[in-house]
Every structure is written in structure tokens, then in C-alpha cells.
Wavefront OBJ file of the C-alpha trace (Angstrom):
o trace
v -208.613 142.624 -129.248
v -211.009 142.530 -132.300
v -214.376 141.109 -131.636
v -216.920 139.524 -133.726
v -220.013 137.663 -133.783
v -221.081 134.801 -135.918
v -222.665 135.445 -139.298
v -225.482 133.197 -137.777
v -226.427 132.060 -134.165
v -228.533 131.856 -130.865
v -232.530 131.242 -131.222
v -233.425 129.161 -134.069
v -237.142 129.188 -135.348
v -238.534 126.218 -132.872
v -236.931 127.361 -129.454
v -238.679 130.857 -130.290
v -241.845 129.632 -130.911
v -241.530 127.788 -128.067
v -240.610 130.175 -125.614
v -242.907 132.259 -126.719
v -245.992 129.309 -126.111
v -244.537 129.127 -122.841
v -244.918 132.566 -121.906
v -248.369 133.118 -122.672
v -249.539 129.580 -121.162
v -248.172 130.471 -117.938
v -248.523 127.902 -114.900
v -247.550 124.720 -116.359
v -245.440 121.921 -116.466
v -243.065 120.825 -118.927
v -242.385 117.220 -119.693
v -238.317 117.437 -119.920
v -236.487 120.679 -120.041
v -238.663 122.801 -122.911
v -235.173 123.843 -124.442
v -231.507 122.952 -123.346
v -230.518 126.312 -121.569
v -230.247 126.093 -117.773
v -230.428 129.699 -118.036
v -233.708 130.398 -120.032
v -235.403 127.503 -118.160
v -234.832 129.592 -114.872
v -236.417 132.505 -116.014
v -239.445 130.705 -117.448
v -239.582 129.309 -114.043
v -238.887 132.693 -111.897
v -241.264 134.604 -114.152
v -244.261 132.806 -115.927
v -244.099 129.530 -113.177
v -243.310 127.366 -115.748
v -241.383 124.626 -113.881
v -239.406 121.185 -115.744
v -240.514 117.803 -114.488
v -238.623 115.010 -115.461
v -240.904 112.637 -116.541
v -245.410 112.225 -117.127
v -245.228 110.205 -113.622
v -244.240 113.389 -111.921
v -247.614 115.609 -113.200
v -249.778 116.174 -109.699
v -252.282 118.583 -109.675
v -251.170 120.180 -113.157
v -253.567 121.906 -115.243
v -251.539 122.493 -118.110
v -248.656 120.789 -119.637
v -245.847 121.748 -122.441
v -243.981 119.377 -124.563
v -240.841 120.119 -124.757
v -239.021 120.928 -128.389
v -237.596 118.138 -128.991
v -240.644 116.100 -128.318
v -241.602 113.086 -126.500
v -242.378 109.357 -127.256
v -245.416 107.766 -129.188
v -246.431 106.491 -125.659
v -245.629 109.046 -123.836
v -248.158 110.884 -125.801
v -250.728 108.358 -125.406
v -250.518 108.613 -121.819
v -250.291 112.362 -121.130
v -253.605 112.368 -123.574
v -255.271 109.784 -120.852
v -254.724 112.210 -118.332
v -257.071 115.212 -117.348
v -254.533 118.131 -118.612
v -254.642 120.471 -121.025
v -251.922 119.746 -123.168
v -249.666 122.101 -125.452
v -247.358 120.979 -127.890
v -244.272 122.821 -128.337
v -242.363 120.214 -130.581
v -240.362 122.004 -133.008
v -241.808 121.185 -136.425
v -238.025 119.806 -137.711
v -238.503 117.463 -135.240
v -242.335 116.505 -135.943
v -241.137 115.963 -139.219
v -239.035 112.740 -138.801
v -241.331 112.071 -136.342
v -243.940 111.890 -139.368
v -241.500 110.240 -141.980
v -240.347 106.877 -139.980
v -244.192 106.954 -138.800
v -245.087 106.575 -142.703
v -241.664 104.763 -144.037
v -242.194 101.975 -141.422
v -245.620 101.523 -142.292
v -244.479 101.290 -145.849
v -241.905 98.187 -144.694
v -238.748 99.958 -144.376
v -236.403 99.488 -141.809
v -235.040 103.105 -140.426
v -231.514 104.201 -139.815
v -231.645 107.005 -137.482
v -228.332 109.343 -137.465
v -228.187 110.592 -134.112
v -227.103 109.989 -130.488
v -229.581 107.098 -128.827
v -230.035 108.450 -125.248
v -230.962 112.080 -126.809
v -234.468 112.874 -125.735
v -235.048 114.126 -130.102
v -233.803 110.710 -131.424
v -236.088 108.628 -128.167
v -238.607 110.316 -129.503
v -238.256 109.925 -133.199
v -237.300 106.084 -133.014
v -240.988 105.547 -131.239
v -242.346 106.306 -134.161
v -240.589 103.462 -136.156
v -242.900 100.099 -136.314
v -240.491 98.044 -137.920
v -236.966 98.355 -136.680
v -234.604 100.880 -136.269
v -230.815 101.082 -135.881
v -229.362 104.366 -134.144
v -225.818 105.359 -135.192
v -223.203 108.049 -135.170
v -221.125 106.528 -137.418
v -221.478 104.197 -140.846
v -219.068 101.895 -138.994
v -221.825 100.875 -136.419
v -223.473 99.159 -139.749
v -221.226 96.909 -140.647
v -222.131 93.773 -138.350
v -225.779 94.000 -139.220
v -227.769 92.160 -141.701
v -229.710 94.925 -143.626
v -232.579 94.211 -145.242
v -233.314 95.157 -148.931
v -235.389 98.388 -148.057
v -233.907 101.552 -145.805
v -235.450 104.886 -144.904
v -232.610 107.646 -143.113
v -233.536 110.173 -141.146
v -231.134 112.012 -139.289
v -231.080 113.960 -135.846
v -231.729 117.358 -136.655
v -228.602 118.807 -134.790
v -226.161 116.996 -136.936
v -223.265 117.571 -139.546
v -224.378 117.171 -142.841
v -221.093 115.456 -143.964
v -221.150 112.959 -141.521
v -224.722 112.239 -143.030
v -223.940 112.268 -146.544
v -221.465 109.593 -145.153
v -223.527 106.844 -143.593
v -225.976 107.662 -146.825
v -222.994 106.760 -148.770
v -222.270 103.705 -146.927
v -225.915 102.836 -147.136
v -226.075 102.822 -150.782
v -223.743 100.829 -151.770
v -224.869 98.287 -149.089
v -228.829 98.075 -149.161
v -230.872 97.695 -152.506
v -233.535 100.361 -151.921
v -232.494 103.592 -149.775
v -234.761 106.551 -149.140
v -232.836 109.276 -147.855
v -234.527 112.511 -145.905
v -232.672 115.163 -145.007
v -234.128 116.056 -141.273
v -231.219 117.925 -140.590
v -232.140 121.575 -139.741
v -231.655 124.616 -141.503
v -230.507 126.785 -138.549
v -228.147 124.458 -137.578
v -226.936 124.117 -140.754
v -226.029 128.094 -141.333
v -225.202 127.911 -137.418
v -222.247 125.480 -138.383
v -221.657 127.157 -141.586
v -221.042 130.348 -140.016
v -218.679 129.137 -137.136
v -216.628 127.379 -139.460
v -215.851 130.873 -141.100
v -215.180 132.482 -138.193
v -213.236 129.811 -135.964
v -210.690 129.968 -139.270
v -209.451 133.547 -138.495
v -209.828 133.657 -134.830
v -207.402 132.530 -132.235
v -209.975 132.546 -129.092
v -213.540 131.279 -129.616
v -215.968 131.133 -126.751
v -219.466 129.081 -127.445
v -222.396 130.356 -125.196
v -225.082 128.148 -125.249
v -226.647 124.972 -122.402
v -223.590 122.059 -121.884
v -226.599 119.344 -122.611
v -227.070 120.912 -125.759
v -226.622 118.657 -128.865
v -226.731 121.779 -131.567
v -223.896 123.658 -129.183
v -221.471 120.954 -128.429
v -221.654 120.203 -132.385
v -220.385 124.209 -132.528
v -218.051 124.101 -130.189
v -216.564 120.928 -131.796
v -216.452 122.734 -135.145
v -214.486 125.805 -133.305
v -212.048 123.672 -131.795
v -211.124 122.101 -135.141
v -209.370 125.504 -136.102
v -209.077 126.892 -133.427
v -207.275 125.359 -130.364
v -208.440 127.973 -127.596
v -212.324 127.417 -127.930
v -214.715 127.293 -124.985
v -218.172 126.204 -124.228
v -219.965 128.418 -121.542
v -223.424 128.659 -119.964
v -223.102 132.162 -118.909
v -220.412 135.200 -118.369
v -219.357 133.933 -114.919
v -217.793 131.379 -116.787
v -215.481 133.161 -118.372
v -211.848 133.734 -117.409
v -209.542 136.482 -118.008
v -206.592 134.590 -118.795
v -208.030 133.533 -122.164
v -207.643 136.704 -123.833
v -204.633 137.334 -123.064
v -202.561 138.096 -126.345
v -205.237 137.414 -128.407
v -205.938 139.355 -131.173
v -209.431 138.308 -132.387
v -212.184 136.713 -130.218
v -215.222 134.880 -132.098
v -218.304 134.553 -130.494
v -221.126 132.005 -131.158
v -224.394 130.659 -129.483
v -226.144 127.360 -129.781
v -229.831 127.424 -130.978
v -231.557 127.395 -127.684
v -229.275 130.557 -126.149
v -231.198 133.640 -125.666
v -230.168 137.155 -126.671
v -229.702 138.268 -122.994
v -227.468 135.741 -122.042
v -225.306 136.256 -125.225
v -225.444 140.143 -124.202
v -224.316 139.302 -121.180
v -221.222 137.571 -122.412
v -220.711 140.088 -125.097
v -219.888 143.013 -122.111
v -217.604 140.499 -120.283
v -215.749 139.799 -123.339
v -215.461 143.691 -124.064
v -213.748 144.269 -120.331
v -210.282 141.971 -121.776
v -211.005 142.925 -124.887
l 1 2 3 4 5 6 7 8 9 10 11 12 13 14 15 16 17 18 19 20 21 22 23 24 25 26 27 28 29 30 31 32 33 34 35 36 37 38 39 40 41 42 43 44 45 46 47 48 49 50 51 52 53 54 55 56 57 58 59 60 61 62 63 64 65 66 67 68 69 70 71 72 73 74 75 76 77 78 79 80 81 82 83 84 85 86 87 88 89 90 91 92 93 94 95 96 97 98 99 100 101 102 103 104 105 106 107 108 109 110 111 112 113 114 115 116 117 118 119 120 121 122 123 124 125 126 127 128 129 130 131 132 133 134 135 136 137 138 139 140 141 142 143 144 145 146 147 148 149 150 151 152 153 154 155 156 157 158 159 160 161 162 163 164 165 166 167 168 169 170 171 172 173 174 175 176 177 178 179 180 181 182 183 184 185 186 187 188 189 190 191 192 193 194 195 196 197 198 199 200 201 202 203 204 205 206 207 208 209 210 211 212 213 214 215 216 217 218 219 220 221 222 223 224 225 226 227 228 229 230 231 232 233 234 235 236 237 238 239 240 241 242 243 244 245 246 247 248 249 250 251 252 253 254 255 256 257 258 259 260 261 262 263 264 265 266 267 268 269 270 271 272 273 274 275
């Protein structure tokens, strides 16, 4: 069985940098998981004692604490700054910028559509930025029952498809007299689904490494199992199972944004033992 990898997956530009805060702040807390990998949040844990909490109301005796990449909300931010902490920011800067834009757009007067999923900790975050009102959707359909008003910004989660974008833009303009449209969507993820596309085609086993509460990974293992049938979505190589390589002649292999090189190593070797 032929192996490959995808033209383009695994770390994207904000879970580096913040992995790599993380490990020279040592000793602190992060407000949510700093990435979605089970795996790398472990090892932060085991070997810099850089442990999650779930919430500001669970800080103690905390000197230091890290928000996460995909941010927190406006208030949240106000209170962690009340509190006697050192505070490091580890937002990825994709996500500080829609932060940023339905800060300024709202201000303006717009009303913001925000494409994304609503109980994602990115989109919580973005939306408490938004004075005015918001409206969170997945799909243009979710649109159709409410009066707009004559002024829109869009932002969109930064994990999402592009086409399904371009599609509630669509919608938008033909609906709402003014419409500013930003594209928020990341780069990364954007090559990331690019590249899985290609290879899913000409594969007929795909597995997807990457954290199961990971937006950017589900989105790729979605995309695989559009073309091809036999895709899974692992955490790690004691996921995988013998049986699905049986017959197959060509095994693609791709990694959401927050997977690290080890664990994708790791999977790699597993793979090559059926292969």
C-alpha cells in the first residue's frame, strides 16, 4: 500500500506560536484548552506544568495565565485584567482580527453576520465584540426569517469553507442594501482543505489525525469523506485499526492545524506496519 501525506497540514502559524509562549512561560494556567489536541495539552501539562482550567472562576493562587488561541470574551478579558495575574495572550492573530473588525464595524452601525458555529469558544469570543447585533449562522438559510437592516458587516469563523462563505455573502447581497464582506477565513486552513481535497480524490483510505473538538479537523475529515468513503478521524495511533487497510492500495494522511509533528509521526509508523 502506497502512502502519502498531504501537500499541506498539522501546525498552522497561531498554534505554533502558541505552543511555543507556553513553553517558555512555564507554570500557568490556561483559560480553555490553549489548542484543541488532547494530546499536546498533556504534554504541556506533564512537562512545562501548564494545566487547562475551564473557566476565569477556577484561577486560585495562579501567577500566570495563557489565553487560549482562539481567544476569550470582551468580559472575560475585563475580568482576568481585574485580577492580580500576569496575563499572556496567546490569541492567534486570525482570530484577533475579527475580533478587531466587528469591534470597529459595530461601532460604525452595522449589524454583523458571523459564519460560524455559536457554541465554538472562536465565534463566543468574536460575537462579544459586536455592540450592535449579531446573527450566528452556518447556513444562508438561517437568514431568511429575519428582518435585516440596511447595513451588514460578515466575518466568518476562521476554520471554515470558503464556498459555503461566498454563499451566505451571496445571499446577503442580494438581500441587504450595504454589505461589507471580510474574509477572516484563514490561510492555513484554506491550503489545509485545498490539499486534502487533492489527495482524498485518488485515495481509497484516508485517516485524519488531529483533536475530535477540533473545528479546522472535523472540516478535513468532512472534505475526505466526500471522495472518499473509508475516511477516519483519530486522536492518536492507538486508534487505528488494522482492518482498514486491508486491500487498499493508497492511504492519505492529513492533520488538523493544532496536531503536532510527533503525534502525526506516530501515526505515520502505525500506518507503515499494514502498509
Amino acid at each position: 500500500m502506497e502512502i502519502e501525506l498531504a501537500k499541506s497540514y498539522g501546525f498552522c502559524f497561531g498554534v505554533k506560536r502558541a505552543i511555543k509562549k507556553a513553553e517558555q512561560i512555564k507554570d500557568a494556567a490556561t483559560i480553555g484548552p490553549l489548542i484543541h489536541n488532547n494530546e499536546e495539552i498533556t504534554r504541556l501539562w506533564k512537562n512545562y506544568n501548564v494545566k487547562t482550567l475551564e473557566s476565569i472562576d477556577e484561577l486560585k493562587d495562579e501567577k500566570k495565565a495563557i489565553i487560549r488561541t482562539h481567544g476569550i470574551t470582551k468580559q472575560d478579558l475585563e475580568d482576568l485584567k481585574r485580577k492580580n495575574i500576569e496575563i499572556f495572550d496567546a490569541t492567534c492573530p486570525f482570530v484577533t482580527k475579527p475580533q478587531k473588525i466587528c469591534e470597529q464595524m459595530s461601532n460604525e452601525g452595522y449589524e454583523v453576520v458571523i459564519f460560524g458555529d455559536e457554541n465554538h469558544p472562536e465565534v463566543k469570543g468574536v460575537r462579544s465584540y459586536v455592540s450592535t447585533k449579531a446573527y450566528v449562522v452556518l447556513d444562508e438559510k438561517e437568514l431568511l426569517d429575519i428582518k435585516l437592516p440596511s447595513k451588514i458587516a460578515v466575518v466568518s469563523q476562521t476554520t471554515k469553507k470558503v464556498e459555503k462563505f461566498m454563499e451566505i455573502v451571496n445571499f446577503l447581497m442580494l438581500k441587504v442594501k450595504e454589505v461589507r464582506v471580510f474574509n477572516t477565513i484563514c490561510d492555513a486552513t484554506f491550503k489545509n482543505q485545498e490539499a486534502i481535497n487533492e489527495l482524498a480524490k485518488k485515495s481509497d483510505v484516508m485517516v485524519i489525525v488531529g483533536g475530535k473538538n477540533s473545528a479546522n479537523t472535523k472540516q478535513l475529515f468532512l472534505i475526505a469523506k466526500n471522495y472518499c468513503q473509508d475516511s477516519y478521524l483519530i486522536e492518536n495511533e492507538k486508534e487505528i485499526q488494522k482492518e482498514w487497510f486491508k486491500g487498499k492500495e493508497k492511504c492519505g494522511i492529513s492533520a488538523g492545524a493544532s496536531t503536532p509533528d510527533w503525534v502525526i509521526n506516530l501515526v505515520l509508523e502505525k500506518i507503515k506496519e499494514y502498509a
